[in-house]
mmCIF file as gemmi writes it, N, C-alpha and C atoms, coordinates in Angstrom:
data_model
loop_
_atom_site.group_PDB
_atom_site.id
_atom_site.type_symbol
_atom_site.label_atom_id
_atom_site.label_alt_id
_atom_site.label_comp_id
_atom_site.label_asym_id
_atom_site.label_entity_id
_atom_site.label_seq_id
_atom_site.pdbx_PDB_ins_code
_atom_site.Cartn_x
_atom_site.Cartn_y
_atom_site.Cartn_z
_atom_site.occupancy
_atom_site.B_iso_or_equiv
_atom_site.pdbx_formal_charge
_atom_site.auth_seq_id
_atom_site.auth_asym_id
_atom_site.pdbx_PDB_model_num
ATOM 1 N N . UNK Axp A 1 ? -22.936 82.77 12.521 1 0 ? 1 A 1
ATOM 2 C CA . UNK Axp A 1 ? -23.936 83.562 13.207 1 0 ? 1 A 1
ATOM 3 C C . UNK Axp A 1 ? -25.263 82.811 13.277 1 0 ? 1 A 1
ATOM 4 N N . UNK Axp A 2 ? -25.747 82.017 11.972 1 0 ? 2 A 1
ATOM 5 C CA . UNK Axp A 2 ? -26.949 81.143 12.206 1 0 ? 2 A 1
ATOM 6 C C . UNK Axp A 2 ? -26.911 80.131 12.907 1 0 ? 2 A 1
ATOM 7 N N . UNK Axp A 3 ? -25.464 79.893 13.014 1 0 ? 3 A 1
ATOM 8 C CA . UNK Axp A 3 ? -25.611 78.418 13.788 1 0 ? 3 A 1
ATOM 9 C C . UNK Axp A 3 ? -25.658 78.652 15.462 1 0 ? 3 A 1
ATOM 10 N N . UNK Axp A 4 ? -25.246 80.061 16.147 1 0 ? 4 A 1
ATOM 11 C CA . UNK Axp A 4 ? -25.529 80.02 17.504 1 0 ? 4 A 1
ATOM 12 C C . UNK Axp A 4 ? -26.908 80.617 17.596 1 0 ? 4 A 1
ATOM 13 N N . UNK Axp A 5 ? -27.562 81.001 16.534 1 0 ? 5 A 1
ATOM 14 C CA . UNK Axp A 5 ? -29.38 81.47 16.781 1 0 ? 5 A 1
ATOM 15 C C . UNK Axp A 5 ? -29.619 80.292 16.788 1 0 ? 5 A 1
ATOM 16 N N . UNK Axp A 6 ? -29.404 79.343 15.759 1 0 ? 6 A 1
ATOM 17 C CA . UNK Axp A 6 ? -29.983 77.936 16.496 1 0 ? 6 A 1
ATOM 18 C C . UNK Axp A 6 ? -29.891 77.456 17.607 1 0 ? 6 A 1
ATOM 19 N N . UNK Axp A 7 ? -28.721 77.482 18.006 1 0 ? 7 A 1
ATOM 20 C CA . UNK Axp A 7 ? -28.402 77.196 19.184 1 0 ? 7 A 1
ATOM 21 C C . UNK Axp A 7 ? -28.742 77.523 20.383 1 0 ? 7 A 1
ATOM 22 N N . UNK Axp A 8 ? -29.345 78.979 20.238 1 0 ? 8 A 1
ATOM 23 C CA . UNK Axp A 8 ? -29.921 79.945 21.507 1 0 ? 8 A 1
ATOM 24 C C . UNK Axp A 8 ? -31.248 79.543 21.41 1 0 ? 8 A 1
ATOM 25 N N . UNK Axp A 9 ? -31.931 79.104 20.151 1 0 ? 9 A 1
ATOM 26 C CA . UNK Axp A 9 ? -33.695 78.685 20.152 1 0 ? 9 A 1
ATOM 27 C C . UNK Axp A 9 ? -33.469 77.893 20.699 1 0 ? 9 A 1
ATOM 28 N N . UNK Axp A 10 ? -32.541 76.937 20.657 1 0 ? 10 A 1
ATOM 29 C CA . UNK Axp A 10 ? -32.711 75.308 20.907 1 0 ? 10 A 1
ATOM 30 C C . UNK Axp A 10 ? -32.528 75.297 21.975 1 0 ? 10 A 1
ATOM 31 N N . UNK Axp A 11 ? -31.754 75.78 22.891 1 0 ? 11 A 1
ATOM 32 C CA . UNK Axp A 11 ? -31.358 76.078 24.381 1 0 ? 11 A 1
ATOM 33 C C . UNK Axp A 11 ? -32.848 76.267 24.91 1 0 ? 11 A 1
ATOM 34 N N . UNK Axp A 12 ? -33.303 78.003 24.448 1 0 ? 12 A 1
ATOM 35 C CA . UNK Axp A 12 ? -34.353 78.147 24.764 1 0 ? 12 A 1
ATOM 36 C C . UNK Axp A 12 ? -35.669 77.086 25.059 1 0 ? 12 A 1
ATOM 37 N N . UNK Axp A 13 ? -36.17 76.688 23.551 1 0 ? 13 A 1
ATOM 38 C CA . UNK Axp A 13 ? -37.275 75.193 23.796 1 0 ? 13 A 1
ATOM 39 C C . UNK Axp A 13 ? -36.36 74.654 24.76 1 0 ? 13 A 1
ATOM 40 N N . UNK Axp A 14 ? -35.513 74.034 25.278 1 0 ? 14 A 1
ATOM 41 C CA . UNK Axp A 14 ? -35.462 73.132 25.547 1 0 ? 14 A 1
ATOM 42 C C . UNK Axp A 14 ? -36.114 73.14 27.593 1 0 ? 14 A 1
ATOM 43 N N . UNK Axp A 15 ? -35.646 74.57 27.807 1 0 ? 15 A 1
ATOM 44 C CA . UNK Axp A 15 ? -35.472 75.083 29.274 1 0 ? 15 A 1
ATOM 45 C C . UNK Axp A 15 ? -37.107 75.495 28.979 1 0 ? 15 A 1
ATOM 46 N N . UNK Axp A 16 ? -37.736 75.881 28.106 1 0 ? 16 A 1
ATOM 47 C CA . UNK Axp A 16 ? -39.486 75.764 28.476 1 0 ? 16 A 1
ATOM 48 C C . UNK Axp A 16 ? -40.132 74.452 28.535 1 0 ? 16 A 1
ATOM 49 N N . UNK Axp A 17 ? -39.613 73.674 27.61 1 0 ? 17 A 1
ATOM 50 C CA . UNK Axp A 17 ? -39.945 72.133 27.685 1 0 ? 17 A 1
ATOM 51 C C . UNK Axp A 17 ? -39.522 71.328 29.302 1 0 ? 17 A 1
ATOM 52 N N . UNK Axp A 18 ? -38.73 72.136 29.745 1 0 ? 18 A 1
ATOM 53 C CA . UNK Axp A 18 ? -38.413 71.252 31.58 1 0 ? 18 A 1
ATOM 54 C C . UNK Axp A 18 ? -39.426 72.067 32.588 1 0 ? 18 A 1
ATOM 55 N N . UNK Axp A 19 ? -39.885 73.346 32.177 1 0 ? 19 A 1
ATOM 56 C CA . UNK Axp A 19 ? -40.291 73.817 33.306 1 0 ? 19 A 1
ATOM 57 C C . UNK Axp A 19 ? -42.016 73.474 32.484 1 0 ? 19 A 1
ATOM 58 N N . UNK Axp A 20 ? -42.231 73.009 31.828 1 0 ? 20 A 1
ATOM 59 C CA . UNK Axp A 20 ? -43.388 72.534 31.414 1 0 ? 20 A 1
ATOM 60 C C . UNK Axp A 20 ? -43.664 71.543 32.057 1 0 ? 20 A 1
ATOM 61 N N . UNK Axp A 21 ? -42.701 70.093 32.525 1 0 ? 21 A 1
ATOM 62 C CA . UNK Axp A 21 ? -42.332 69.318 33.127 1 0 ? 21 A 1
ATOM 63 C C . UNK Axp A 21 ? -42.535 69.324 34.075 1 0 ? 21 A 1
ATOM 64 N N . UNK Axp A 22 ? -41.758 70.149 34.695 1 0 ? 22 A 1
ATOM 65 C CA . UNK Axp A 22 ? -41.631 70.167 36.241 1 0 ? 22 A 1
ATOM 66 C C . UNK Axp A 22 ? -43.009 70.729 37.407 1 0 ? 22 A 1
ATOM 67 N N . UNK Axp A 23 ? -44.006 70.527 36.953 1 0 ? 23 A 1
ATOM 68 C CA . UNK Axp A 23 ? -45.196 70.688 37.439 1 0 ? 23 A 1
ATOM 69 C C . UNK Axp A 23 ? -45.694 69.214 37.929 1 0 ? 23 A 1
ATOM 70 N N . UNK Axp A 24 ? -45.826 69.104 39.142 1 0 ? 24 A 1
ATOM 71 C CA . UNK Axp A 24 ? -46.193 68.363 39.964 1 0 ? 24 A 1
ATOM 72 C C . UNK Axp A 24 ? -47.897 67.749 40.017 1 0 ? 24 A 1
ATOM 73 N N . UNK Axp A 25 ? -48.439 66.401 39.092 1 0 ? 25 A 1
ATOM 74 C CA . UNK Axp A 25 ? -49.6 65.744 39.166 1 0 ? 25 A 1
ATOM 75 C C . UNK Axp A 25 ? -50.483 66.281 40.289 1 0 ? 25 A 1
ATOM 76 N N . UNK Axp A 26 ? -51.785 66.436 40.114 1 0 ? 26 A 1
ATOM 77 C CA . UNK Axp A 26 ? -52.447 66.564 41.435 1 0 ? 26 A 1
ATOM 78 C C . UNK Axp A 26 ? -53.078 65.136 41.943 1 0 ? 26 A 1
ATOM 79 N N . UNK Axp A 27 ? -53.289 65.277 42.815 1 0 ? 27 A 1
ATOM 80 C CA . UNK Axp A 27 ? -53.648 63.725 43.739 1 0 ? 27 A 1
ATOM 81 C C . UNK Axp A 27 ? -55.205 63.87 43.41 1 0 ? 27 A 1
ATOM 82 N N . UNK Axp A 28 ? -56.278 63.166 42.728 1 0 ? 28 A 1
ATOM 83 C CA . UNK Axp A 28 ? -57.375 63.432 42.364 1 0 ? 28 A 1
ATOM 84 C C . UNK Axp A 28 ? -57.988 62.833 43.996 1 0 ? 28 A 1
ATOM 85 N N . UNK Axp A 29 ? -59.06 63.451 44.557 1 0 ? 29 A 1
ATOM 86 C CA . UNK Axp A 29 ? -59.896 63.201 45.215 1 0 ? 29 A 1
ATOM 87 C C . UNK Axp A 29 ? -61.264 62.67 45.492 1 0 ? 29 A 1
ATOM 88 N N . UNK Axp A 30 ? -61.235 61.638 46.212 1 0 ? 30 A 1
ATOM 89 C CA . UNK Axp A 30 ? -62.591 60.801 45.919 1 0 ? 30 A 1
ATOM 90 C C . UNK Axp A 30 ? -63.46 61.916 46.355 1 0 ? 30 A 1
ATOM 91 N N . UNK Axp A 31 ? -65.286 61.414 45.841 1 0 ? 31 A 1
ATOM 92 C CA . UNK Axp A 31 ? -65.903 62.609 46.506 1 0 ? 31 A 1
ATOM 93 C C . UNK Axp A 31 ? -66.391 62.309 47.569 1 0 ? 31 A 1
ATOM 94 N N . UNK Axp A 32 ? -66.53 62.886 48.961 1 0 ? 32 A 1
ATOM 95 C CA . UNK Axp A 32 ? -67.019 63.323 49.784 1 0 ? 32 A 1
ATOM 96 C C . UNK Axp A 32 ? -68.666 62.481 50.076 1 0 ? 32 A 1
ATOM 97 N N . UNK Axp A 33 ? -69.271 61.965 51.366 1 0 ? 33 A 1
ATOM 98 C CA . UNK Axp A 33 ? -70.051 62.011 51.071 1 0 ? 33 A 1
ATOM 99 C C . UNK Axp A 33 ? -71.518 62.784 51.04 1 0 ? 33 A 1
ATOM 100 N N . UNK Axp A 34 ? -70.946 63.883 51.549 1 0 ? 34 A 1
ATOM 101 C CA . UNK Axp A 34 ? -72.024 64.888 51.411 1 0 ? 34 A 1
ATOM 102 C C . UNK Axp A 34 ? -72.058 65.222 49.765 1 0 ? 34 A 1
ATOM 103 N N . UNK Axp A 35 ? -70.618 65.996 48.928 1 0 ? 35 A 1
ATOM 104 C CA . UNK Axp A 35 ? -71.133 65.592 47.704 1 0 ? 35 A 1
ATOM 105 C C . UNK Axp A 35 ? -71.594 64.704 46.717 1 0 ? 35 A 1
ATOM 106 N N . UNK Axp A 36 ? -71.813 63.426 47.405 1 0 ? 36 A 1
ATOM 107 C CA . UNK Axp A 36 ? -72.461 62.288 46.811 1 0 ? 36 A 1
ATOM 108 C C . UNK Axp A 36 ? -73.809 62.311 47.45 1 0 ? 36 A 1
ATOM 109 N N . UNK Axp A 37 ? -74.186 63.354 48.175 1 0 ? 37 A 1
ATOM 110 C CA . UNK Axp A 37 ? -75.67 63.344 48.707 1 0 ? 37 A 1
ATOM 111 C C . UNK Axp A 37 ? -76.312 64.474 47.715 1 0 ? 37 A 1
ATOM 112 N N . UNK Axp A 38 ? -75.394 65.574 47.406 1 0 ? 38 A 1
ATOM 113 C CA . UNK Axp A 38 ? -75.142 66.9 46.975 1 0 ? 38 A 1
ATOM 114 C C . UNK Axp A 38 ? -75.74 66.598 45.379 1 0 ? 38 A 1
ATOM 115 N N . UNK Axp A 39 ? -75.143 65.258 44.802 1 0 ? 39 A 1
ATOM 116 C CA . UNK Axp A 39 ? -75.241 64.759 43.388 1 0 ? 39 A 1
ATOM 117 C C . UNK Axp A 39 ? -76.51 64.269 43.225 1 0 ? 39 A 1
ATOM 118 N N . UNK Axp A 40 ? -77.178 63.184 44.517 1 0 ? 40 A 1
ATOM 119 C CA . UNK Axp A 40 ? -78.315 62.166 44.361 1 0 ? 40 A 1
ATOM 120 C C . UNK Axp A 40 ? -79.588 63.444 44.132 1 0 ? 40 A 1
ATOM 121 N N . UNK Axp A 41 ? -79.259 64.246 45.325 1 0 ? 41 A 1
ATOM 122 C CA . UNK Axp A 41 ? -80.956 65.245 45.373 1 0 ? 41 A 1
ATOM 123 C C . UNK Axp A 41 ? -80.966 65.94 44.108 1 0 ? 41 A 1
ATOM 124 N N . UNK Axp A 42 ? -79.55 66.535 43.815 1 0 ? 42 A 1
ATOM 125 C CA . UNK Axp A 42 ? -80.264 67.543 41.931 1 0 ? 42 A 1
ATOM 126 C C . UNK Axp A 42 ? -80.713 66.423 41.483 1 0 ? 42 A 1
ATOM 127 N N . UNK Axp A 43 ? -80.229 65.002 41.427 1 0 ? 43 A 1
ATOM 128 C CA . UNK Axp A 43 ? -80.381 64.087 40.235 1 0 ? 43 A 1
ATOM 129 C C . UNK Axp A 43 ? -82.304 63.912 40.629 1 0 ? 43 A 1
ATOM 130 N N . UNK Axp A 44 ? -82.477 63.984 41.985 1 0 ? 44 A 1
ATOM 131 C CA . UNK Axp A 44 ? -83.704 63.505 41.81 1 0 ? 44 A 1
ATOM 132 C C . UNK Axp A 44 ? -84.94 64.79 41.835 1 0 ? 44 A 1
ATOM 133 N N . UNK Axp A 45 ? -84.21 66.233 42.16 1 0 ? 45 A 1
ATOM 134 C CA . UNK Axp A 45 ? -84.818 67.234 42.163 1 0 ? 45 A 1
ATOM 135 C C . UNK Axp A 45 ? -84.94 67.401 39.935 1 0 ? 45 A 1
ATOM 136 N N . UNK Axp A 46 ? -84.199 66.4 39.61 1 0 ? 46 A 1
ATOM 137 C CA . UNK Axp A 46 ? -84.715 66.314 37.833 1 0 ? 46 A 1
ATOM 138 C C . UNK Axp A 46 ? -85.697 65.705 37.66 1 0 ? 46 A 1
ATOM 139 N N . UNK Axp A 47 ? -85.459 64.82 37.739 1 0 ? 47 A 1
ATOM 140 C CA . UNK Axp A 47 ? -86.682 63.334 38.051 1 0 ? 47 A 1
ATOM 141 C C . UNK Axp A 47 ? -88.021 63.891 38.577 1 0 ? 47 A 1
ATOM 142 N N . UNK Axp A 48 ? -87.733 64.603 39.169 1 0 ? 48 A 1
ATOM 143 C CA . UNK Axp A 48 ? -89.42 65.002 40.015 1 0 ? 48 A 1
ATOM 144 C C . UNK Axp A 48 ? -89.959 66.543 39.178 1 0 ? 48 A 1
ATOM 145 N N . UNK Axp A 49 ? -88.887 67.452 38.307 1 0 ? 49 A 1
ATOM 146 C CA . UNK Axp A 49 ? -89.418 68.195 37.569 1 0 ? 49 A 1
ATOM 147 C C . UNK Axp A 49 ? -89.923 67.398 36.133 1 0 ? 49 A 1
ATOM 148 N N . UNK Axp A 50 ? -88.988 66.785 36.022 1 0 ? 50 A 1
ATOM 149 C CA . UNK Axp A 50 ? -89.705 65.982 34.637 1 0 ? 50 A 1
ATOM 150 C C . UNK Axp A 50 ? -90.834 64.896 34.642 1 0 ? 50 A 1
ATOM 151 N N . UNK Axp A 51 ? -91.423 64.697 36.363 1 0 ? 51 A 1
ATOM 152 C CA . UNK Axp A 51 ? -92.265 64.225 36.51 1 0 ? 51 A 1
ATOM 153 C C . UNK Axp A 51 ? -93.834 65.179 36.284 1 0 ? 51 A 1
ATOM 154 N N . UNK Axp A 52 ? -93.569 66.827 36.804 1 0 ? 52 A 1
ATOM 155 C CA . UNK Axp A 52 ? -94.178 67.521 37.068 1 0 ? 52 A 1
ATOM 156 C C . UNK Axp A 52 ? -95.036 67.877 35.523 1 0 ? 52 A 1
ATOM 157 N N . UNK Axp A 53 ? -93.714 68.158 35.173 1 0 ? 53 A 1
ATOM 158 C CA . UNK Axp A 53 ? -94.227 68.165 33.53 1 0 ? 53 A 1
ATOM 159 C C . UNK Axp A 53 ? -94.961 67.166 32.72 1 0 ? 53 A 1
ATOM 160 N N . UNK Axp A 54 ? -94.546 65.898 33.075 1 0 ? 54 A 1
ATOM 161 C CA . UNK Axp A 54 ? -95.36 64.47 32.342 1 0 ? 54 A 1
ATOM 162 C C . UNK Axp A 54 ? -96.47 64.821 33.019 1 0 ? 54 A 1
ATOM 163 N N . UNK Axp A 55 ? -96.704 65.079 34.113 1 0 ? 55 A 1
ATOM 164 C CA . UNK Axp A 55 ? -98.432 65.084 34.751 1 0 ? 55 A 1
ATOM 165 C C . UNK Axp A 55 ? -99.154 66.143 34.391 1 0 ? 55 A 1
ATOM 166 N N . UNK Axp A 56 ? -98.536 67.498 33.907 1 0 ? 56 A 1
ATOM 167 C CA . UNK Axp A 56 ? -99.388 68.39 33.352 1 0 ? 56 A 1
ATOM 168 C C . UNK Axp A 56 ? -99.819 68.297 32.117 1 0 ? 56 A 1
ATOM 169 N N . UNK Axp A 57 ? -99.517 67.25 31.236 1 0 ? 57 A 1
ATOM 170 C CA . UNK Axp A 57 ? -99.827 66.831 30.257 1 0 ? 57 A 1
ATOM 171 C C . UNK Axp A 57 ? -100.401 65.545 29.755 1 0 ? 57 A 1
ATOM 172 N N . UNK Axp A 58 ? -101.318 65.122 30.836 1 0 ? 58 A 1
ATOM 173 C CA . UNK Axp A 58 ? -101.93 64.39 30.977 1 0 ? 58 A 1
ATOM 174 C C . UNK Axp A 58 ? -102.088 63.136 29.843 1 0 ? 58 A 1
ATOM 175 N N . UNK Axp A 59 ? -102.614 63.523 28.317 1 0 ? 59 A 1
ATOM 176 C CA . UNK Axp A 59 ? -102.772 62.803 27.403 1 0 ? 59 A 1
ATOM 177 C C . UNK Axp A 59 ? -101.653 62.278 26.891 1 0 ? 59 A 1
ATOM 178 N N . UNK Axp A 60 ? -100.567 62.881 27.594 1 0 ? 60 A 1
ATOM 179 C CA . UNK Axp A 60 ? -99.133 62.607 26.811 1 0 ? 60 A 1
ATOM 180 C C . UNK Axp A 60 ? -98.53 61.46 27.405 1 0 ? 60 A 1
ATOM 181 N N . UNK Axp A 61 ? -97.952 60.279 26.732 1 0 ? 61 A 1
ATOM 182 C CA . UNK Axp A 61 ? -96.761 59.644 27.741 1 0 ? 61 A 1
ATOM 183 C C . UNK Axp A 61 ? -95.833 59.974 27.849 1 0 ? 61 A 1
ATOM 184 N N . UNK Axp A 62 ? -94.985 60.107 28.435 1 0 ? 62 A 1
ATOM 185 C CA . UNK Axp A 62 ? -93.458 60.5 29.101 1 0 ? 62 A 1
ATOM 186 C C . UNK Axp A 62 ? -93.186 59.521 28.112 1 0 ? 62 A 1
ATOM 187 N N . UNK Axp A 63 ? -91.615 59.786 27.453 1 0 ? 63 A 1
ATOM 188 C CA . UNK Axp A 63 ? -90.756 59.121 26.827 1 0 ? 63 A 1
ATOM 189 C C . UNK Axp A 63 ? -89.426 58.672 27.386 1 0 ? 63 A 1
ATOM 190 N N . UNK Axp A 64 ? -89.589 59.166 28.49 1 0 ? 64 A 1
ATOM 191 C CA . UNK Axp A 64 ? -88.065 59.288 28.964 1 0 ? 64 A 1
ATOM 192 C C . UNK Axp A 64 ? -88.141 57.995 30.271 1 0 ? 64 A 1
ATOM 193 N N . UNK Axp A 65 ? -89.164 57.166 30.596 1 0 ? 65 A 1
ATOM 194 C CA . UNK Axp A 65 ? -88.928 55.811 31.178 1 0 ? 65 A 1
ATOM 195 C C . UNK Axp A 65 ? -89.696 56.1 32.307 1 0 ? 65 A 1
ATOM 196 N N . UNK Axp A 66 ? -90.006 56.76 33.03 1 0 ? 66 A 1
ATOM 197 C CA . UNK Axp A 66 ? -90.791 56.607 34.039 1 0 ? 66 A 1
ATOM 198 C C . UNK Axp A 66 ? -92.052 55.829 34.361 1 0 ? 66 A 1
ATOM 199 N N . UNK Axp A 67 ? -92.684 55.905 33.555 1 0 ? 67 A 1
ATOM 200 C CA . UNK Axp A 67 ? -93.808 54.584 33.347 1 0 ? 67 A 1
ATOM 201 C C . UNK Axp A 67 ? -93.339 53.689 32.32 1 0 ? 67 A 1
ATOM 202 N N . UNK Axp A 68 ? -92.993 52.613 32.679 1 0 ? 68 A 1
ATOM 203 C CA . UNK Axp A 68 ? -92.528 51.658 31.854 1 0 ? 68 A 1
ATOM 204 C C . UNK Axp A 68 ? -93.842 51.094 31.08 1 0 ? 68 A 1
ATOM 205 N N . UNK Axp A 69 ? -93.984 51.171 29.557 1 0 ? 69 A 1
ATOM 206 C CA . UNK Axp A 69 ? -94.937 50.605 29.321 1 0 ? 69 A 1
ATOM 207 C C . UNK Axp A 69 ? -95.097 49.192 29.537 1 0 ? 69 A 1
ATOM 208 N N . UNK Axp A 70 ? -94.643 48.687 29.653 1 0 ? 70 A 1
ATOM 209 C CA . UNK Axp A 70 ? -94.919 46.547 30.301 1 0 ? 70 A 1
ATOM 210 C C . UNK Axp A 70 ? -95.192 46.419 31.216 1 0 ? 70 A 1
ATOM 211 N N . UNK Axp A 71 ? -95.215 47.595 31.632 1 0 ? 71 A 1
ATOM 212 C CA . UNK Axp A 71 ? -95.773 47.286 33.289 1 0 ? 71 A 1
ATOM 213 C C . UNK Axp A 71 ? -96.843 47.774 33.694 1 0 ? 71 A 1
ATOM 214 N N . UNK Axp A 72 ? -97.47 47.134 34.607 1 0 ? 72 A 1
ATOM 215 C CA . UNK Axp A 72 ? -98.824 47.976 34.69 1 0 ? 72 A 1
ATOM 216 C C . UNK Axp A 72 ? -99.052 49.595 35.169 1 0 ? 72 A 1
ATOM 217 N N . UNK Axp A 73 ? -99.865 50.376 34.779 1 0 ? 73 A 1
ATOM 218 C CA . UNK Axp A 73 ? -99.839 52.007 34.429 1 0 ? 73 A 1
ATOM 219 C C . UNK Axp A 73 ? -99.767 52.3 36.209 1 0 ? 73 A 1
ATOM 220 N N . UNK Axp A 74 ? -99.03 53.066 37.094 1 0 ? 74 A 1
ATOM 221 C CA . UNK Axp A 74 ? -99.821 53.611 37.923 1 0 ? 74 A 1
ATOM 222 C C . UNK Axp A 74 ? -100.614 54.319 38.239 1 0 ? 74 A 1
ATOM 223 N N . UNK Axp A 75 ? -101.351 54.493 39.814 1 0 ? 75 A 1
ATOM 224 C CA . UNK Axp A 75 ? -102.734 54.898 39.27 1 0 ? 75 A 1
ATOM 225 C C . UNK Axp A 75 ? -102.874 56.709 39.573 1 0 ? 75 A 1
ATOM 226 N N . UNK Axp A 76 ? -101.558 57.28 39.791 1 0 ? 76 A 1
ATOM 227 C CA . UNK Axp A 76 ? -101.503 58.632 40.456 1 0 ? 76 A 1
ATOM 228 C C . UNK Axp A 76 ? -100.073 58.985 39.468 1 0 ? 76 A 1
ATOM 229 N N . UNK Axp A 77 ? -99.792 60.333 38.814 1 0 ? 77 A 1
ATOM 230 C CA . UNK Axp A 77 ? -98.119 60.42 39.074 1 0 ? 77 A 1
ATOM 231 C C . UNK Axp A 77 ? -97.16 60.422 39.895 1 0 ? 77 A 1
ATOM 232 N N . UNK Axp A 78 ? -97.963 60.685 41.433 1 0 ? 78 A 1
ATOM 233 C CA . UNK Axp A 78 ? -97.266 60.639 42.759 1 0 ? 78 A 1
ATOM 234 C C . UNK Axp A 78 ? -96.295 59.209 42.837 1 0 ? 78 A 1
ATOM 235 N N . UNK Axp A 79 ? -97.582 58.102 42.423 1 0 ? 79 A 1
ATOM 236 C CA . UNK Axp A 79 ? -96.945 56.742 42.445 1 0 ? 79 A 1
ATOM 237 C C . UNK Axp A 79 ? -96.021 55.975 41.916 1 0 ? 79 A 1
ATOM 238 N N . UNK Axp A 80 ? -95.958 56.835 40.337 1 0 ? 80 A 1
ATOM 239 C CA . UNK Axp A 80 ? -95.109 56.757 39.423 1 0 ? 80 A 1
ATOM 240 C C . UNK Axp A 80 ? -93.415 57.278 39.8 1 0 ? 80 A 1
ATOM 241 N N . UNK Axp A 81 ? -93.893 58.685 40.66 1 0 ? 81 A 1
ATOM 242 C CA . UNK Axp A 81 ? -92.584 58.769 41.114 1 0 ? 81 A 1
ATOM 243 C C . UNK Axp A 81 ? -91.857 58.746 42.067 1 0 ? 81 A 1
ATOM 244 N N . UNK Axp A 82 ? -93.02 58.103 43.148 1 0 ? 82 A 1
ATOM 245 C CA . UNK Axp A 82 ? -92.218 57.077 44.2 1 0 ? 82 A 1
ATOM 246 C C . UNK Axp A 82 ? -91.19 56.183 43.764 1 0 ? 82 A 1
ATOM 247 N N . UNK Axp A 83 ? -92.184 55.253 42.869 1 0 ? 83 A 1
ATOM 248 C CA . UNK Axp A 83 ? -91.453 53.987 42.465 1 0 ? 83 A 1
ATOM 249 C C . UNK Axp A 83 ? -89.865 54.164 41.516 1 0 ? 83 A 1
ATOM 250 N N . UNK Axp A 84 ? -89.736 55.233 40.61 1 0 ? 84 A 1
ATOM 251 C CA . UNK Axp A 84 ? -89.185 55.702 39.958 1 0 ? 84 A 1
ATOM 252 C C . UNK Axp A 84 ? -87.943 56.044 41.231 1 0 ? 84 A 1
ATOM 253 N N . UNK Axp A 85 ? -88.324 56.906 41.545 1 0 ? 85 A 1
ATOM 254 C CA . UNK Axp A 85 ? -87.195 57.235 43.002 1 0 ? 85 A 1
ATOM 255 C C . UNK Axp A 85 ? -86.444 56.008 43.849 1 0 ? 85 A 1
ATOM 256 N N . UNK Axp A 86 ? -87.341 55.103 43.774 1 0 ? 86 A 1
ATOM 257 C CA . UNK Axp A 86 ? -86.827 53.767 44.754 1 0 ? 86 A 1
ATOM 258 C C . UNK Axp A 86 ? -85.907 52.78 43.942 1 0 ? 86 A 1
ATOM 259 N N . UNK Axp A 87 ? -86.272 52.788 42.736 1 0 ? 87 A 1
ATOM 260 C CA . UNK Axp A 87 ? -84.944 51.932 41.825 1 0 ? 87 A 1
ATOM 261 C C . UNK Axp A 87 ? -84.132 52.567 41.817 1 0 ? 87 A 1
């Protein structure tokens, strides 16, 4: 009697283990280039809030790279995040 309950589990796993299987890969999709336009503006709609913030705090330097200290200071934050935007 124990040996066909084994036998019926083992059957069992075995027929969930194929239909576990039998699921078909999806084809991954490059992105689009509107969502690669979709990606650049949040990325730079960040950039220009964390610019907003470095300029309301005038005495403060930004830590996060926008004015590179080795380089010479610009003379507006506007300018800072032109240049920032263009690299």
């Amino acid at each position: 009697m124990a040996n066909q309950l084994e036998n019926l589990v083992q059957s069992i796993k075995s027929k969930v283990r194929s239909l576990k299987k039998s699921k078909k890969p999806y084809v991954k999709m490059d992105k689009s280039s509107s969502v690669k336009v979709e990606i650049r503006s949040r990325q730079a709609k960040k950039l220009i809030d964390k610019t907003l913030k470095a300029a309301d705090r005038p005495g403060k330097r930004p830590s996060w790279g926008v004015f590179n200290s080795s380089a010479a200071q610009p003379q507006s934050w506007q300018q800072g995040l032109i240049g920032a935007l263009q690299d």
